[in-house]
C-alpha positions in Angstrom: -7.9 60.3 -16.2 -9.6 63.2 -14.2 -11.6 65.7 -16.0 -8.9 68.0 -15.5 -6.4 65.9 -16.8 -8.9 65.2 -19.6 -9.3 69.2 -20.1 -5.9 69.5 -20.6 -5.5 66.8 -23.3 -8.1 68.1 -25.4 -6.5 71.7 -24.7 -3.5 70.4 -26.1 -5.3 68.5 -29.3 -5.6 64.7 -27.6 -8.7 63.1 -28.0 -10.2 61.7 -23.7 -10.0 58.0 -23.1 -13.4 56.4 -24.1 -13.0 54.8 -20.7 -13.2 58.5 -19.0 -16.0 59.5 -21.6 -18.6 56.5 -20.3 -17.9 57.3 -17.1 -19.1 60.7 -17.5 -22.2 59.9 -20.0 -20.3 60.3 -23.7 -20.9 57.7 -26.3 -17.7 58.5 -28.8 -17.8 57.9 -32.5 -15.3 58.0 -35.6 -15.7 59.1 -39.0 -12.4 60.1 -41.2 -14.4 61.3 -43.9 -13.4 63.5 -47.0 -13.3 67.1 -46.1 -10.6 67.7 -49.3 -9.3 66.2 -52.2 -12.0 64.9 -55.3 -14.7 63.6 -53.3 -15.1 66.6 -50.6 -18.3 67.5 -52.1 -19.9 64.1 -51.0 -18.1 64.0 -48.0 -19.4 67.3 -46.7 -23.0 66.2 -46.9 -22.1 63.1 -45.5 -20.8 64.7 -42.7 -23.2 66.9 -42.3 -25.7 64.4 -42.4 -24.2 62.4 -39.2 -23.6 66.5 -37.7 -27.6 66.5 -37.9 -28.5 63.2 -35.9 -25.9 64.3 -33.0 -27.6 67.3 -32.4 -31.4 65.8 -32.4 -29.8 63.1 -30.0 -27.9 65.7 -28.1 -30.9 68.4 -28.0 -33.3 65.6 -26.8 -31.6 64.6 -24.0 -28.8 61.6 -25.4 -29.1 58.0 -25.8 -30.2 56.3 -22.3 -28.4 53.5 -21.9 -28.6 51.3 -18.3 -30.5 54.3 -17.4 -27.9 56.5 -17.7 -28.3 59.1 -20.5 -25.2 59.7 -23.0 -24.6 62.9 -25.3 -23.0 61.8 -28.6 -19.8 63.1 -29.4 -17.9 63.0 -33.1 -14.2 62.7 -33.6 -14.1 64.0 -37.4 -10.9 63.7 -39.5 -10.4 64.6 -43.0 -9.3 61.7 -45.5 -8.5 63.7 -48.0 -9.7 61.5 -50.4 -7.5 58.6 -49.8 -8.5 55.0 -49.2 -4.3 54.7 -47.1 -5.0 58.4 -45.5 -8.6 56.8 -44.1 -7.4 53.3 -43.3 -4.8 55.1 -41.0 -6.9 57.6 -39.4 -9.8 55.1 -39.0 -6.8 53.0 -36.8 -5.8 56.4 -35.1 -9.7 56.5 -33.5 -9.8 53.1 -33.0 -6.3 53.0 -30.5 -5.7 56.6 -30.1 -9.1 58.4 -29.6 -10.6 54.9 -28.1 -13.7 55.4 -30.2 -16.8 53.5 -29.2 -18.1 52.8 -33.3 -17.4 54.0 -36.6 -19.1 56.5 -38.8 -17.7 55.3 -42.4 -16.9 57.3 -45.4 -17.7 58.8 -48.5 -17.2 55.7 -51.1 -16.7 52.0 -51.3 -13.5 52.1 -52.4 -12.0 54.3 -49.3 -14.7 52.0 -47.5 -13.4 48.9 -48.4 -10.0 49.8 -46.4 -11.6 51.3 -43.6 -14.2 48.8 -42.9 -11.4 46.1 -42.9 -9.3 48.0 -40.4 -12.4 48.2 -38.3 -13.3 44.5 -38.9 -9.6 43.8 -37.2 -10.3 45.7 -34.1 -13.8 44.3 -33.8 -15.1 47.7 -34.2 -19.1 48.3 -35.4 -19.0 50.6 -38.6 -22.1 52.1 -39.7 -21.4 52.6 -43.6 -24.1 54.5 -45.0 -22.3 56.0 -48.4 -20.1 52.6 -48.9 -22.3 50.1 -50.7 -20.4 47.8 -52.5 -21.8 44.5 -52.6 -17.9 43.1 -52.4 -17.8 45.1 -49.1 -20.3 43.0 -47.7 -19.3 39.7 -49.4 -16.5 39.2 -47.4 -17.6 37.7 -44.3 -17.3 40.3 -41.9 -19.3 40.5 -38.8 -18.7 44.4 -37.6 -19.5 46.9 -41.0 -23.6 47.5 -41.8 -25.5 49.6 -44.3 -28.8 50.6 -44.1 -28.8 51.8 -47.8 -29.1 49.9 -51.1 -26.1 48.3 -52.5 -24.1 49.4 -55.4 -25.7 46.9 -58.0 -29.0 48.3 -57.1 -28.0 51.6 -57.7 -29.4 52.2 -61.7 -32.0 49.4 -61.2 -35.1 52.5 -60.5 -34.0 53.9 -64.0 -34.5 50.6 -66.1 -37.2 50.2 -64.4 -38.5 53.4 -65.9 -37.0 52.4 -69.1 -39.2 48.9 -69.1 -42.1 50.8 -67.7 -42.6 53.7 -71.4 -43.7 53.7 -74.3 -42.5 52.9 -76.9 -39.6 50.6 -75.0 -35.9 51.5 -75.7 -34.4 48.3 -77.3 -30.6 48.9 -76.2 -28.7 50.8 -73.2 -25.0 51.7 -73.1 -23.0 51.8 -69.6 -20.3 54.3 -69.1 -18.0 55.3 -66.2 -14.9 55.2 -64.3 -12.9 52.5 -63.6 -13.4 52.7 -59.6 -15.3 49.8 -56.9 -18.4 51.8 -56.7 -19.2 52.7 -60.5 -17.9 48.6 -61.6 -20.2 47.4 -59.3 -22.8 49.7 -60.5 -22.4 48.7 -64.4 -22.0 45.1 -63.2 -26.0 45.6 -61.7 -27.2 47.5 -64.4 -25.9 45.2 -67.2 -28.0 42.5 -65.5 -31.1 44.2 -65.2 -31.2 45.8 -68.7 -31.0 41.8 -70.1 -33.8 41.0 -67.4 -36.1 43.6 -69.1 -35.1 42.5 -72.7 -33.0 45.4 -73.3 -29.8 44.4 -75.4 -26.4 46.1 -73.9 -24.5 47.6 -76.6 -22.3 49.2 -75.4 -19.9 49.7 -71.9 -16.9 51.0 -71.0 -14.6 52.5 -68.5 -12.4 55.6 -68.2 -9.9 56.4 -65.5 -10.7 58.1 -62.1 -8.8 61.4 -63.3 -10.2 61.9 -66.6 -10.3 65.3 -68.0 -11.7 64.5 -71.6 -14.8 62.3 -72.5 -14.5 63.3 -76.1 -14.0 59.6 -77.3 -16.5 58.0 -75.1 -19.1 60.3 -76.5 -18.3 59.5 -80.0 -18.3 55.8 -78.8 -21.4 56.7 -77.4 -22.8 58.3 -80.5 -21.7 55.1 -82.9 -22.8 53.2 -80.6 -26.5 54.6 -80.9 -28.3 53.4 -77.8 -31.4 54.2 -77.0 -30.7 54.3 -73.2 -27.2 55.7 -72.0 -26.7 55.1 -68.0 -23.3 56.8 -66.2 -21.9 54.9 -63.1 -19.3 58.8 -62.6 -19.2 60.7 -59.9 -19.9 64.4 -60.1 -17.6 65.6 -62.2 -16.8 63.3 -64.6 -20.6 62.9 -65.1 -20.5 67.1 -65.9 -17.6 66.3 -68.5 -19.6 63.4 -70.0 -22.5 65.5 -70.7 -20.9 68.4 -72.0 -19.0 65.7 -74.3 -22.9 64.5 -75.7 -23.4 68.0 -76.1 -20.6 68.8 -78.0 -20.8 65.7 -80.5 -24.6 65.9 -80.6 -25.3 62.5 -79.2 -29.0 63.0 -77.5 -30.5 59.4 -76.4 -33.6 58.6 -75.8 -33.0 58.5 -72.3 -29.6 59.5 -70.2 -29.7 58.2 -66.9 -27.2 59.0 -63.6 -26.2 56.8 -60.2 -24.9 59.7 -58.4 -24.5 63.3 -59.4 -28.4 64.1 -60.6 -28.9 65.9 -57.2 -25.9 67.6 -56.1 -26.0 71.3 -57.1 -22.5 71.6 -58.1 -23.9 69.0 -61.4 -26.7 71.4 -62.4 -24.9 74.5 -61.7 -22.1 73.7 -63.9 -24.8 72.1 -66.8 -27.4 74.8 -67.0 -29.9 74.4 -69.3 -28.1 71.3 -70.4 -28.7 69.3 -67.1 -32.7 69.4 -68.3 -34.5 66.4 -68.5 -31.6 64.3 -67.1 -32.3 61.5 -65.4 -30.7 59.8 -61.7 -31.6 57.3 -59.2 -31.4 58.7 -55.3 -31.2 56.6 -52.5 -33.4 59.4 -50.6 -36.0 62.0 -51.9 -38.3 64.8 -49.5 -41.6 63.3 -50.8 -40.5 59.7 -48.8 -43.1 59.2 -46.4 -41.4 57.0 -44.1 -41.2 57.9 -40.4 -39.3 57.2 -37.6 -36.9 58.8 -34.9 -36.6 62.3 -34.7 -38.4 62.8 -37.7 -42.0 62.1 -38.8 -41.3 62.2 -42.3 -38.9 63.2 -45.2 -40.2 66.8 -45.2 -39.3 67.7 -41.9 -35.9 65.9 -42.5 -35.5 68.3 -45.7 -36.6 71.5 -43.5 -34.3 71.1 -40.3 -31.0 70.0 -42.5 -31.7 73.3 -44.6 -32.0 75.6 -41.6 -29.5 74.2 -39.9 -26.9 74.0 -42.6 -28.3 76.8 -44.8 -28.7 74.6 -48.1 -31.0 71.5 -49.3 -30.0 67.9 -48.2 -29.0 65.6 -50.6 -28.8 61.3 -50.8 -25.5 61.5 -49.0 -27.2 63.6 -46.2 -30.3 61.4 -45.7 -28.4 58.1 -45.7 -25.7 59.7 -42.9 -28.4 60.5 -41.0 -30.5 57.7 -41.3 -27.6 55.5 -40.9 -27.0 56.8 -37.2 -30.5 56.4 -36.5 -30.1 52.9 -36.7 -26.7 52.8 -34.8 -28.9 54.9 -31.7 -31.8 52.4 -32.4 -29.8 49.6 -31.9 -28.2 50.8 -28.8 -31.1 51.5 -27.3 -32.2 48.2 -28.1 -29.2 46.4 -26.5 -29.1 48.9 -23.8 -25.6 48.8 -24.1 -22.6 50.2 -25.4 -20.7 46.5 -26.1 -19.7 46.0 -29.0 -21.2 42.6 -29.5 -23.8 43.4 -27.4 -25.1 46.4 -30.1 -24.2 44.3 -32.9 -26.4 41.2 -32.0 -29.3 44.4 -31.4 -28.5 45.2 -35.2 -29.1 42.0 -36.8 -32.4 41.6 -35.1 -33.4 45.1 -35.7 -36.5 46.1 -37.8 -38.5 49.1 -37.9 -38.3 52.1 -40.1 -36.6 55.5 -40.3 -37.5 58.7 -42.4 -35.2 57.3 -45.1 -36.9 53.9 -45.1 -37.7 50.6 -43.9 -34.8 48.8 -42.4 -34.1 45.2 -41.5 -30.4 43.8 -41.2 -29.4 40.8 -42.7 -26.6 38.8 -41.4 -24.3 40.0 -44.0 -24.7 43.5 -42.9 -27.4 44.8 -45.6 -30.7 46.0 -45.7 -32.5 44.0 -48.1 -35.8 46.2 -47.7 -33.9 49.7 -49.2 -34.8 51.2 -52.4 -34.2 53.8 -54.6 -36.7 56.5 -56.5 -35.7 58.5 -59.9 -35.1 61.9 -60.2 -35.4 63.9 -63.1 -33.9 67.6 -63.6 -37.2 69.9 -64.3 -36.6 73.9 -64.8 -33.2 73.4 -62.7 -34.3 71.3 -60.1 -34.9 67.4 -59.6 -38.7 66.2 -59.7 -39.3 62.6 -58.7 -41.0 61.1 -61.8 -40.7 57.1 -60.1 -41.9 54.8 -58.7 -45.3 56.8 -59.1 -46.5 56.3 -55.5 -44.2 59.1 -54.5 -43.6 60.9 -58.1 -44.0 64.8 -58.0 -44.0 64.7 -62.2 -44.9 62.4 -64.8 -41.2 61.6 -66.4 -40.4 63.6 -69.6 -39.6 60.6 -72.6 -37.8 60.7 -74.8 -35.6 63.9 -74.1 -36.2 66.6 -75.9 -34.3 68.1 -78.9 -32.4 70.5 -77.4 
């Protein structure tokens, strides 16, 4: 296709041939991602996040590669939510658009069906915010994460648990019934019996709840010392105003995903204080690596470029192109198998953390710190080579 022909398919809303985009120094990627629908809120910073590597690659001069230098381009589409909705558009960029990898979505259930359609067409995902261990269990050779896995994701908390004084005895596990959160309580069930802590309590609630009344009095006859939530933003908001309103106050209340999105402490107020979370990604990280020397400068550029603070989903975008652009450079390639074989054998570090692949498509060196909520805003209080704040314990009356 000449670049007029080109000009006028994208004038007329077609996506060039990856074939004409190589030839004139474009490396093509495709992320269906959720723009609208429950999980927008994620998917915006997760977008964002990949929107920030492309314009460091682009701004220092693209990705050389055979000693040609590539600009980055990003085919976005909106998911709207939907596991079917991404599966198809993920196909559309794969035989439509011609896409040279994947960018993958917001959550392992919409993950799980994208990745597979990827997997079909041999197609390298980068899946930075889908991190269910069963994603990974399956065999496939062409999805990779450089973040920690969903059964990892309240291990940091019990290990502030196991780590004060005086010990809570018993943890309950809430959350809805979805991949991600099951996967989650699945993890931290195991842990809490590994540091002698007795679960007494877990259950799930559906996806579309709008009333956590009788979880909370659950909750409350349950009497745990330790209550950890698996939810997503806003069914963690309902579940604490639902403690609120029965007066159920553990010793310690604990979150996997909504501690640092604004959305959770702007809804909470003064009720969000003192509540714990566990973050793949935090600004006082002193990892370094491509494009950014350290955390810091990660937080600063995001937040003058988008106009608001990054968050985990950010980061872990980000940090999960890095290591698509280091392995590329690596293979000095754009082939598929070339760039995956560069993956598996890559190690090194980025500002989000160390990374080595495994074979399963993992990063068995990631790990996670613990936020707490602190006058509004979210203090690392663990692991204490990074803490900002000793950790309040127990909370507070209110």
């Amino acid at each position: 296709m000449s670049r007029i022909a080109c000009a006028l398919a994208v004038a007329a809303g077609l996506a060039a041939p990856a074939a004409w985009a190589a030839e004139n120094g474009v490396i093509r990627i495709g992320a269906a991602i959720s723009q609208s629908g429950a999980l927008s809120r994620e998917g915006g910073f997760l977008h964002d996040g990949y929107e920030l590597w492309k314009q460091k690659v682009n701004a220092s001069g693209g990705i050389t590669v055979g000693g040609k230098p590539y600009q980055v381009e990003i085919i976005y589409y909106d998911d709207e939510s939907k596991a079917q909705t991404s599966a198809r558009l993920t196909e559309k960029l794969i035989t439509e658009d011609d896409v040279d990898f994947l960018f993958g979505p917001y959550s392992s259930g919409i993950g799980t069906a994208t990745t597979a359609i990827g997997e079909r067409y041999r197609k390298l995902t980068i899946a930075p915010m889908a991190t269910a261990n069963s994603i990974y269990d399956r065999g496939f050779k062409y999805v990779f994460t450089s973040s920690p896995l969903a059964n990892q994701g309240l291990h940091s908390v019990l290990d502030l648990a196991g780590s004060v004084q005086p010990k809570p005895a018993t943890v309950a596990i809430v959350g809805p019934d979805d991949l991600f959160p099951n996967v989650t309580a699945e993890g931290a069930a195991h842990k809490a019996k590994a540091l002698g802590m007795e679960v007494v309590y877990r259950t799930t609630y559906p996806k579309t709840v709008t009333d956590l009344s009788s979880v909370a009095s659950a909750l409350k006859n349950a009497g745990a010392d330790v209550v950890l939530s698996t939810g997503y933003t806003q069914d963690s908001i309902l579940l604490v105003r639902a403690l609120r309103d029965q007066g159920v106050r553990p010793k310690m209340l604990g979150f996997a995903t909504a501690i640092a999105i604004p959305d959770f402490r702007g809804s909470l107020g003064p009720a969000a204080e003192n509540l714990l979370g566990a973050e793949y990604w935090v600004r006082t990280q002193t990892y370094s690596g491509p494009h950014f020397k350290d955390s810091e400068q990660y937080y600063q550029e995001f937040s003058k470029a988008f106009g608001r603070a990054p968050i985990q989903h950010a980061a872990a975008g980000t940090a999960g192109a890095i290591v698509l652009e280091m392995a590329i450079r690596k293979a000095d390639s754009l082939d598929t198998e070339k760039v995956r074989e560069a993956l598996l054998g890559l190690e090194g570090e980025t500002f989000f953390g160390k990374v080595k692949m495994a074979e399963n498509g993992t990063n068995p060196l990631a790990s996670l710190a613990v936020l707490q909520i602190r006058e509004g805003e979210p203090a690392v209080v663990f692991p204490d080579a990074i803490k900002q704040v000793s950790a309040v314990y127990p909370l507070p009356a209110p």
